[in-house]
N, C-alpha and C positions, 0 to 999 in steps of 0.2 A: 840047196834048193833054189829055185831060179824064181826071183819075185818079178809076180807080177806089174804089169805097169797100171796106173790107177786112168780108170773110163773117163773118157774126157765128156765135160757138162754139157746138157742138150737145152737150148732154151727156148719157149714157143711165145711167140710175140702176139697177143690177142687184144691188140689196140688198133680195133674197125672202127670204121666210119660207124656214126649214128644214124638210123633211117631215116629218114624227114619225117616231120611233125613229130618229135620225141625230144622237144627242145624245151619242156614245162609250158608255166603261164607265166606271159609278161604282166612287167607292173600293172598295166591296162587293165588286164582280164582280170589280176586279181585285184584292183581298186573295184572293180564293177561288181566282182563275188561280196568284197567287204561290205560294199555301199547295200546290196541283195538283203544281206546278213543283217545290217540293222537295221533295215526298215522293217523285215518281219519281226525282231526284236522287239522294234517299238510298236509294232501294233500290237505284237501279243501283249506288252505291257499295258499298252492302252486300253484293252481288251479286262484284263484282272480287276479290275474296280469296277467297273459298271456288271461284271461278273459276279464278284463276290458279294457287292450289295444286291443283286438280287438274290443269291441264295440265301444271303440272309434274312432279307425279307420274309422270304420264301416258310424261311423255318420259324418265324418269329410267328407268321400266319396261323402255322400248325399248333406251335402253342398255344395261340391264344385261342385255338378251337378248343384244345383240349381242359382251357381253364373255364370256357364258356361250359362247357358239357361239365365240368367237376359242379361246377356253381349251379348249374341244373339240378343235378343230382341231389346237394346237397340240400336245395327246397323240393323235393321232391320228398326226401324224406324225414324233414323237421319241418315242414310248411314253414319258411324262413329262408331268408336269406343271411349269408355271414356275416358278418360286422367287419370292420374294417382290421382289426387284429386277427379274427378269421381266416381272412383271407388266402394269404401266405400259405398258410396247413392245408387249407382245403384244395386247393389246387396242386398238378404234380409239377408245374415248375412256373415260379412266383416270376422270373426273370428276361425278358427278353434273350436276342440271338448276341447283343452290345451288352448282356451281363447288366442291363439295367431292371430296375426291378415292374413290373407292370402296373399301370394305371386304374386303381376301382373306383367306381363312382355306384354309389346305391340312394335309392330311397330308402332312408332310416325305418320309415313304417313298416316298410319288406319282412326285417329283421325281429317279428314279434307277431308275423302272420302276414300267409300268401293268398291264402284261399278264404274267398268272400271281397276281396277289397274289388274294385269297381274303375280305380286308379291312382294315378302315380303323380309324384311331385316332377316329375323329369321330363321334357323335352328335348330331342333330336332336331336340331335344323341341318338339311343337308345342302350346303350355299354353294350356286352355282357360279361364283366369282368372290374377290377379296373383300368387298362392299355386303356381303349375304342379302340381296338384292334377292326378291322372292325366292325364300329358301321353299325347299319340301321338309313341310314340318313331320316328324313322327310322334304322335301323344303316346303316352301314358309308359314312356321305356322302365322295365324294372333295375337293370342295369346296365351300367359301361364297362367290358376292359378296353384298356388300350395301353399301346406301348409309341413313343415319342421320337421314337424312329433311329436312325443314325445320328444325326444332333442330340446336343443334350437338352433340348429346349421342349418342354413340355406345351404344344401350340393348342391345346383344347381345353383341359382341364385339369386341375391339382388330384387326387386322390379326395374324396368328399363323403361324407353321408349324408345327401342332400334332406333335409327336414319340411324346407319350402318350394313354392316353383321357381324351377332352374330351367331355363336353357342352355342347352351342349351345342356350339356350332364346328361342325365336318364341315371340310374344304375340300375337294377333289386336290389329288395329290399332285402336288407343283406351283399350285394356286401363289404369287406371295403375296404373303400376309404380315403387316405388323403389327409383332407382338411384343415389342420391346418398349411398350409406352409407359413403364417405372424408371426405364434409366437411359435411354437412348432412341429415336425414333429410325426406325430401318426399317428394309423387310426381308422375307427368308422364305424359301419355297418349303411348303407347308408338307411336311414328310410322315405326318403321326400313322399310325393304322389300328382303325375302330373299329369295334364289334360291339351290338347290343341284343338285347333282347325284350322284347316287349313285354308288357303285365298278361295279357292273351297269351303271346306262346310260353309264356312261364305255367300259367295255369293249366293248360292243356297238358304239358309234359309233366306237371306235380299232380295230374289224376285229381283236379278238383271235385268234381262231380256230385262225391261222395259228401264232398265238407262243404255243400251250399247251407246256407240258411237255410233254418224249418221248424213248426212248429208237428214236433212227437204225436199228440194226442191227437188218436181219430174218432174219437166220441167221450163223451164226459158222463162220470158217475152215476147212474141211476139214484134220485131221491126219495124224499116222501114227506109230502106237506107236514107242518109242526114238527118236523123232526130235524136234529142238528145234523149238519151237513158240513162235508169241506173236500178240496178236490184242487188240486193244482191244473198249468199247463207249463208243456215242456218242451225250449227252445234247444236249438242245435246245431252244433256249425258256423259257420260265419263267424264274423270277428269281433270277438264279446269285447264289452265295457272292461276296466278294470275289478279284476275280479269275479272274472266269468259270468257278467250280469249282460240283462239287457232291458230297451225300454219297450215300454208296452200301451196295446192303447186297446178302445173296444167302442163298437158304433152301436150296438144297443142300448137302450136306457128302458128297460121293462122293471113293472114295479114285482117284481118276485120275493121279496124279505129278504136276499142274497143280500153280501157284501164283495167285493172285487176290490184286492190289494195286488199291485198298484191301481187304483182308480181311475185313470184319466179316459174320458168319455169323449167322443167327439163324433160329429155328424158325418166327416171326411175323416181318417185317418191320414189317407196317402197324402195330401196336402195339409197335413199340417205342420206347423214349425217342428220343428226339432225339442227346441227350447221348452213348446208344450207340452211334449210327454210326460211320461211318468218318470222318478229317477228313476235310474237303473236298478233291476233285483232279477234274480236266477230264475223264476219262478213268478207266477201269474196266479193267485190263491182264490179260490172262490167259497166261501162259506155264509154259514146262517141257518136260517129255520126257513125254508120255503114255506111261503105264504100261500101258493097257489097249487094248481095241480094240474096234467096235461103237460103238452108239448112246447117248448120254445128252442130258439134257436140265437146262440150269437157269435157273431163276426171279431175276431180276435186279429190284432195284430200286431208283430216283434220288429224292433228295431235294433241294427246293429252298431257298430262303429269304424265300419269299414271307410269311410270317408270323414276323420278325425278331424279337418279341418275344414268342412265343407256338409252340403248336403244329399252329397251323393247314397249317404247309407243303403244297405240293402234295408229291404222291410217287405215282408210275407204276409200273408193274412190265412187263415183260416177259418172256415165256419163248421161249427162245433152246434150240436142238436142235445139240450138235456129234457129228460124226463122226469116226472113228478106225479109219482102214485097220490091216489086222494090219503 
């Protein structure tokens, strides 16, 4: 057999020239991409913090609506406000956006009755500089939250049950303020964020209406001369003494045979001291043997303790008409 002879190799040379401009990026170009690159780097960095403290903010806002609205709620339906161990429960999240826990300030009165009181141990100054150089005052706040912001520095007020008058001073945010006059004298822009609520819009949203002061009875017992008699009046509402009492007074002085427990007589009720009333009792009793017969008429009037350390109390009057068969 005749061998073949073996194909001789074919080789194809494909080393062309390159077209212009297919020569990459010089060091140039790309120092100028580099330098591109981290400048937007460094804004978007710079950008993240002024970013995330506002979200946080943001969210820290929404809490504390939601603790506002829990705290509503919860004198809306215990005429009361919670107590400082309260608090925490009654709210759905006790904590700031920094995991720190929120700030309550109350009037302790709050906490044993809302409806009837008149005012508050608490004042709001909202200062328009570090100095509180005519602040705008707000009277009569039932409560504070607040949260002490991204510092750890509480710049307004501890957690309190305020008992006496306080003022709270608010800073417009950035304000600085020094607050380090225990152990250092500095200042720090004022970062906290408050929310209150006034003794007015507490009441209105706890449905007071129902629970003002009042005296029950809209006419008194028919009598009948020489015969034994007795007959109460009946308060309601507002913010009793201890022990569901109240004080009482009465502007008539007619000589009927009646007796009237508690006693206390006086020609002005509305002005008189406090001190003058009657002590406090549940009940206003009227008995005896009428002496007389015919129509008379007397002006009654209840005093509360809505204003425990002052003279604010609520006080009603009513006029009350008995009869007196011969």
């Amino acid at each position: 057999m005749k061998k073949l002879a073996p194909r001789p190799s074919v080789r194809v040379d494909f080393d062309l020239p390159l077209a212009t401009g297919d020569n990459g990026f010089t060091l140039i170009e790309l120092a100028i991409v580099l330098v591109i690159m981290g400048l937007l780097i460094g804004m978007g960095a710079g950008l993240v913090g002024p970013l995330t403290k506002r979200a946080k903010v943001f969210e820290t806002k929404e809490i504390m609506n939601a603790a506002v609205e829990s705290v509503v709620s919860f004198g809306a339906s215990s005429n009361s406000l919670p107590d400082a161990a309260e608090f925490p429960s009654t709210v759905r999240n006790p904590n700031d956006t920094w995991t720190k826990p929120l700030n309550y300030i109350f009037d302790s009165n709050l906490t044993v009755g809302i409806c009837g009181r008149r005012s508050t141990n608490i004042t709001v100054n909202i200062c328009p500089d570090a100095g509180c150089s005519s602040p705008q005052a707000i009277n009569d706040v039932a409560f504070i939250i607040l949260s002490s912001g991204e510092n750890y520095n509480n710049q307004t007020a501890g957690p309190q049950a305020v008992a006496a008058a306080a003022t709270i001073n608010v800073y417009t945010q950035g304000t600085d303020i020094d607050n380090y006059a225990t152990d250092m004298s500095r200042t720090e822009p004022y970062d906290d964020i408050v929310k209150w609520i006034t003794l007015g819009e507490l009441t209105i949203k706890a449905d007071c209406n129902s629970s003002r002061l009042k005296i029950l009875n809209n006419e008194l017992l028919v009598g009948q001369k020489g015969v034994p008699y007795s007959t109460d009046i009946y308060p309601n509402g507002g913010v009793p003494f201890t022990g569901g009492n109240y004080k009482w007074c009465r502007q008539e002085n007619i000589s009927s045979g009646l007796t009237f427990s508690p006693v206390t007589l006086s020609g002005n009720c509305l002005t008189l001291a406090e001190s003058s009333w009657s002590p406090a009792n549940s009940t206003l009793n009227i008995s005896g043997q009428p002496s007389i017969s015919g129509t008379v008429m007397y002006t009654f009037f209840v005093r509360d303790d809505s204003d425990s350390s002052g003279p604010n109390d609520n006080i009603v009057q009513k006029s009350l008409v008995m009869t007196i068969s011969p």
